[in-house]
C-alpha positions in Angstrom: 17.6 -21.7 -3.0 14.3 -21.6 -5.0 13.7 -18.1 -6.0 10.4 -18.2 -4.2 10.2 -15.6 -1.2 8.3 -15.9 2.0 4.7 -13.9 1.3 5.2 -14.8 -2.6 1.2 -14.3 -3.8 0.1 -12.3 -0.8 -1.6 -9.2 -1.6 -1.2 -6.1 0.4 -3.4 -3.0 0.7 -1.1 -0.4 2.0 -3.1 2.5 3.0 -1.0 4.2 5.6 0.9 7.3 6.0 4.4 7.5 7.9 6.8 5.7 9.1 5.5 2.6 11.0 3.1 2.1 8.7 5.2 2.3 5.4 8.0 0.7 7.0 5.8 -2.0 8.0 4.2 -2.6 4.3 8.0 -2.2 3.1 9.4 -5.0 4.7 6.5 -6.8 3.9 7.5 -6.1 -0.1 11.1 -7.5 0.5 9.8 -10.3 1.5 7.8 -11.2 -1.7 4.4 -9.7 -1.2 2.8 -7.9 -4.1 2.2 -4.4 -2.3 -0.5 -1.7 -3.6 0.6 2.0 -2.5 -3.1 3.9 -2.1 -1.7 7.7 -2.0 -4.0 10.7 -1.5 -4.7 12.5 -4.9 -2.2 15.1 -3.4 0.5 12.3 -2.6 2.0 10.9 0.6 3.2 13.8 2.6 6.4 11.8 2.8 7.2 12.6 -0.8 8.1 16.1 0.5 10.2 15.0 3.5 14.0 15.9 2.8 16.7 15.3 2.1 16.0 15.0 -1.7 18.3 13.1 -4.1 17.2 14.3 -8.0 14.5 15.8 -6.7 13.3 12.9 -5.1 12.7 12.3 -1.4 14.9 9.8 0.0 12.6 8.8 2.7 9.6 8.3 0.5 11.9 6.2 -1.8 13.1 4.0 1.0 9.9 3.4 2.9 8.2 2.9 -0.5 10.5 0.4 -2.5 8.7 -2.6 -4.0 5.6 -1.2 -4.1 3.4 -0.4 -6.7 1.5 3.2 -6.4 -2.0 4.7 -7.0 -3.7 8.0 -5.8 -7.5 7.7 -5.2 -9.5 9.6 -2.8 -11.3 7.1 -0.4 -14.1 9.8 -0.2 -15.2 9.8 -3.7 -17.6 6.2 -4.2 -15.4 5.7 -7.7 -12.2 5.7 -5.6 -13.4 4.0 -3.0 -15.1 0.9 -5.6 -11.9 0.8 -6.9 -9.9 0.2 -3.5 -12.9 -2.5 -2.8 -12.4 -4.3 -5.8 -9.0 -5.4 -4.8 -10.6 -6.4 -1.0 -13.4 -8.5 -3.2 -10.9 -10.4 -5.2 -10.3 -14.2 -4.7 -6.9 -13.9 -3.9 -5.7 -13.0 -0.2 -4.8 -9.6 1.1 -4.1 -7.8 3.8 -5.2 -4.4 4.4 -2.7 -2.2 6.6 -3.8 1.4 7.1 -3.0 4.1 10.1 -6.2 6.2 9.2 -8.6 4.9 11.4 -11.4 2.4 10.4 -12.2 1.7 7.0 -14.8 -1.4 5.7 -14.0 -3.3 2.5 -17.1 -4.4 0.6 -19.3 -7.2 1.6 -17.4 -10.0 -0.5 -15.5 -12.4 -0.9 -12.2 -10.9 0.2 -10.7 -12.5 3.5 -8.1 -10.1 5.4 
């Protein structure tokens, strides 16, 4: 076996909230995407969801593994720019989000 995984090099955008959504984007992670969190500035409301192991939930720590995290409010134009800049990007990327409608920049970015 090479070491190389399935969706080594894809980018994913990972805007949803619960369960399908993060479960989706998770399985998506083990198999070799590079996955971008985007959390409300008050966090994914799964982070309170019991049971809790150290303080910790479990189901946010499960449905999150492999993914890297970042809080931005979508509402704010700084926030939002940010997000977009990943969506303008050369690489590829997906975009996964449970919120409803949401337009990346006019660029370069294919999803």
């Amino acid at each position: 076996m090479s070491g190389v995984s399935a969706l080594d090099g894809l980018l994913v955008l990972d805007l949803t909230t619960f369960l399908s959504g993060p479960y989706c984007t998770m399985m998506l992670g083990d198999l070799g995407a590079d996955v971008i969190k985007v959390e409300r500035p008050e966090g994914d409301e799964a982070r309170r969801m019991p049971p809790f192991m150290e303080e910790r939930s479990q189901p946010f720590a499960l449905w999150n593994r492999n993914k890297c995290s970042i809080a931005l409010d979508l509402k704010a134009a700084a926030d939002a720019s940010c997000c977009g800049f990943w969506c303008a990007g050369p690489m590829f990327w997906w975009r996964i989000s449970d919120r409803g409608p949401w337009r990346a920049p006019a660029s370069g970015g294919r999803h």
